[in-house]
N, C-alpha and C positions, 0 to 999 in steps of 0.2 A: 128744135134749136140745139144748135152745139156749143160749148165753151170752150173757146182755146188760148193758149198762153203763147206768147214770146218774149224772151229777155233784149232789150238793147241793153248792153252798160250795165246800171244801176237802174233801171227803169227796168217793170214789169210791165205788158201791155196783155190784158186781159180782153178778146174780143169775142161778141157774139157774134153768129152764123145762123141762118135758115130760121128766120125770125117766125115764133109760136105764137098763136092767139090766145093759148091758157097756157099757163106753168105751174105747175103740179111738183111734186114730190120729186121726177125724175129728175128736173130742170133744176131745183132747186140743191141737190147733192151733187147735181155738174158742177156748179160754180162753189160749193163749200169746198169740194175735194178739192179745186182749182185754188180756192183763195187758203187752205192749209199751207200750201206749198208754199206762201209767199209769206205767211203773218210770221215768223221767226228766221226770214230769209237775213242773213246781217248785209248780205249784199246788194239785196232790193233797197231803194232810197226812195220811190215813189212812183206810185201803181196809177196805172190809165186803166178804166173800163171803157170801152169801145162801142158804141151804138147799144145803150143801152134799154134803146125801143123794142129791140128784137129779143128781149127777155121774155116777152109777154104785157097781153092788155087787163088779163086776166085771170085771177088764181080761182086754180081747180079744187073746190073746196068739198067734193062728194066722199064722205064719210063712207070708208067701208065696216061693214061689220067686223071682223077683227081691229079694227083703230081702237084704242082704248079711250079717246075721248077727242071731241075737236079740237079741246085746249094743245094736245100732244098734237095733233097733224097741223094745226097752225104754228107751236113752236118748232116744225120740222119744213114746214112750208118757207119761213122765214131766216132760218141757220144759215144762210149766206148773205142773209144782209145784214143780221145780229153781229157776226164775225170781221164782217166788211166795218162795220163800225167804230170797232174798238183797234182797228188798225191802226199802230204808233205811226206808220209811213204816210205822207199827203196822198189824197185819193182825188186821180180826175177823172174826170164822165166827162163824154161826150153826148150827144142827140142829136139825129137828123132828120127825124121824122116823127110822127104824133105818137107820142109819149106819155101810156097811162097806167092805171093798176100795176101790178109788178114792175115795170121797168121805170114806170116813176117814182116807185117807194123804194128800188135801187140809185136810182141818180139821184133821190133826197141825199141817199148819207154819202157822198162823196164829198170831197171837203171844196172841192173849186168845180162849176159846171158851168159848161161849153155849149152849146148847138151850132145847128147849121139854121140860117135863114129859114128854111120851109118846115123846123122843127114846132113842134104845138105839145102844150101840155095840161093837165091834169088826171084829176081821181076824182073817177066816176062813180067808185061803188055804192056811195048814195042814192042812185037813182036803180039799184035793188035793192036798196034797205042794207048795203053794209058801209063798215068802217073800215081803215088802210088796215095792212094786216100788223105791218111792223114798227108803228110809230110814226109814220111817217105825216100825222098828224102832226105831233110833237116837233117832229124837226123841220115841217114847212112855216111854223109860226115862228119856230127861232129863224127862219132865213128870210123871212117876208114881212112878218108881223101879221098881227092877229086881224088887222080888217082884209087884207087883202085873202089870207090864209079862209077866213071865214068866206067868204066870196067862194071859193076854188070846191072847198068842203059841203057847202050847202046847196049850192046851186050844178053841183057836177060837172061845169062848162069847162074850155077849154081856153087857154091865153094861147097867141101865137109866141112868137119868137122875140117880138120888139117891146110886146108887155109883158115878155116873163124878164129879158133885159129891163126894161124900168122897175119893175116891181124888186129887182134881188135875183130872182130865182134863177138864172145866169148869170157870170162876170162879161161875158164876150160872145158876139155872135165872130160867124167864120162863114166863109162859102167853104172852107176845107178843116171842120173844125176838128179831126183828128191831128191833122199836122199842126193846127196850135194847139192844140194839144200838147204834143210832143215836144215842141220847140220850149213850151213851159214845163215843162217836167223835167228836159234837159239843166234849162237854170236854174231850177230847185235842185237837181240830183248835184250841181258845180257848186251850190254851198256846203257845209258840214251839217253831216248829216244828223249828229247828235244835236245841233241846234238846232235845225229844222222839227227834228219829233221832240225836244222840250218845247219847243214853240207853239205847235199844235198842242200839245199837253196843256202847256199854259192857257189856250182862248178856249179851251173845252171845259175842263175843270174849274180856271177862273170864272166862269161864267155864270159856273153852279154859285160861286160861294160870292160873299159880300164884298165892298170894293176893297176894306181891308185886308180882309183874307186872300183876296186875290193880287192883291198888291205884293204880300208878304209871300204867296207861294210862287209868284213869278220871278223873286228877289230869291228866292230858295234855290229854283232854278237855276239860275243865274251863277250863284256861287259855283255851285255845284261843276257847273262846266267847267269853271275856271284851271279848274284840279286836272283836267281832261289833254291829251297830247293833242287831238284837233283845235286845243284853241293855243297853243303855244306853238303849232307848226302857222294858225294863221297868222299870228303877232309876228314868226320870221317872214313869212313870205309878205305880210304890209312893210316891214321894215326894208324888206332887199327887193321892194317893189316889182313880186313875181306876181304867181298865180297858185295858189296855195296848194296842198296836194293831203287832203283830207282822208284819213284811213277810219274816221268812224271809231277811234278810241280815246 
């Protein structure tokens, strides 16, 4: 498997190539080194990963003698989707194809996920006796809920394309679901950009805290922007009824 980038615009398109049946330690500092590049990019506005299937079905978990402990090669095994996650920028995934272990515990933490019709998903590693490596327990019951999540978990099986659309687990099917992809990233990337990443801040962090708290740190937000040159170039361009031209400050 290889990892490669390309810029359109303000979009970063992160795609995989020459899809691996394990991903191991190599695969997994492809895509860290890959996702550095972008996490403090001020010109990236919103990241696509690209067939996320061909990350791998399955992680390489053979302990070598110098490892210092499995805890260390599984936080090493995971450092690209840990990093993926804490991205201020919208994150889209795509899937075209059966979608498990590793490349399904990377299209969890994407923020908006796509497939193509003949795409199928779950996490199998229960049926060796393991658990997701990165959470991605945690982030299939925040995007499904916990009967459908308990279902996926326990029983190892697979949803196709049409019950992972009913259940949550994608917004959208596509027979070309990179180009909707794209086309939605495009109109993410045409709003400002600092509101888009308060926005995502907002449903991530609100989420943790109580409806209060959440209330009040979305109003914090809010302020905050106000002080900002993108939201006073968008007040001229509603006024002189253009199309706003947002520098992200």
């Amino acid at each position: 498997m290889s990892v490669e980038i390309k810029i359109i615009g303000q979009i970063a398109i992160v795609s995989f190539s020459k899809a691996t049946s394990t991903c191991g330690i190599p695969e997994s500092e492809s895509l860290f080194n890959v996702l550095q590049n972008i996490e403090h990019n001020e010109n990236i506005d919103v990241v696509i990963l690209r067939n996320v299937e061909r990350y791998g079905a399955e992680w390489h978990l053979i302990t070598e003698p110098e490892d210092a402990s499995i805890q260390s090669r599984i936080s090493n095994l995971v450092a690209g989707i840990d990093l993926l996650s804490r991205f201020r920028q919208p994150v889209i995934a795509t899937a075209d194809g059966k979608t498990t272990g590793p490349g399904m515990e990377l299209f969890l933490s994407a923020d908006i996920r796509l497939c193509a019709s003949a795409a199928s998903f779950g996490l199998q590693g229960i049926m060796n006796g393991f658990l997701p490596l990165s959470g991605a327990g945690q982030r299939l019951t925040r995007a499904i809920g916990r009967p459908s999540s308990l279902r996926l978990l326990l029983l190892g099986e697979l949803i196709n394309s049409d019950e992972s659309l009913r259940v949550g687990l994608v917004s959208s099917l596509s027979d070309d679901s990179f180009k909707a992809a794209l086309a939605l990233a495009k109109t993410i990337s045409s709003r400002g950009p600092l509101a888009i990443r308060a926005a995502k801040e907002a449903l991530y962090r609100g989420g943790e805290m109580t409806l209060a708290q959440g209330l009040r740190y979305e109003l914090d937000l809010t302020i905050l922007l106000q002080s900002t040159s993108d939201r006073a170039e968008g007040v001229s361009a509603f006024m002189e009824k253009r199309q706003p031209q947002f520098e992200g400050k």
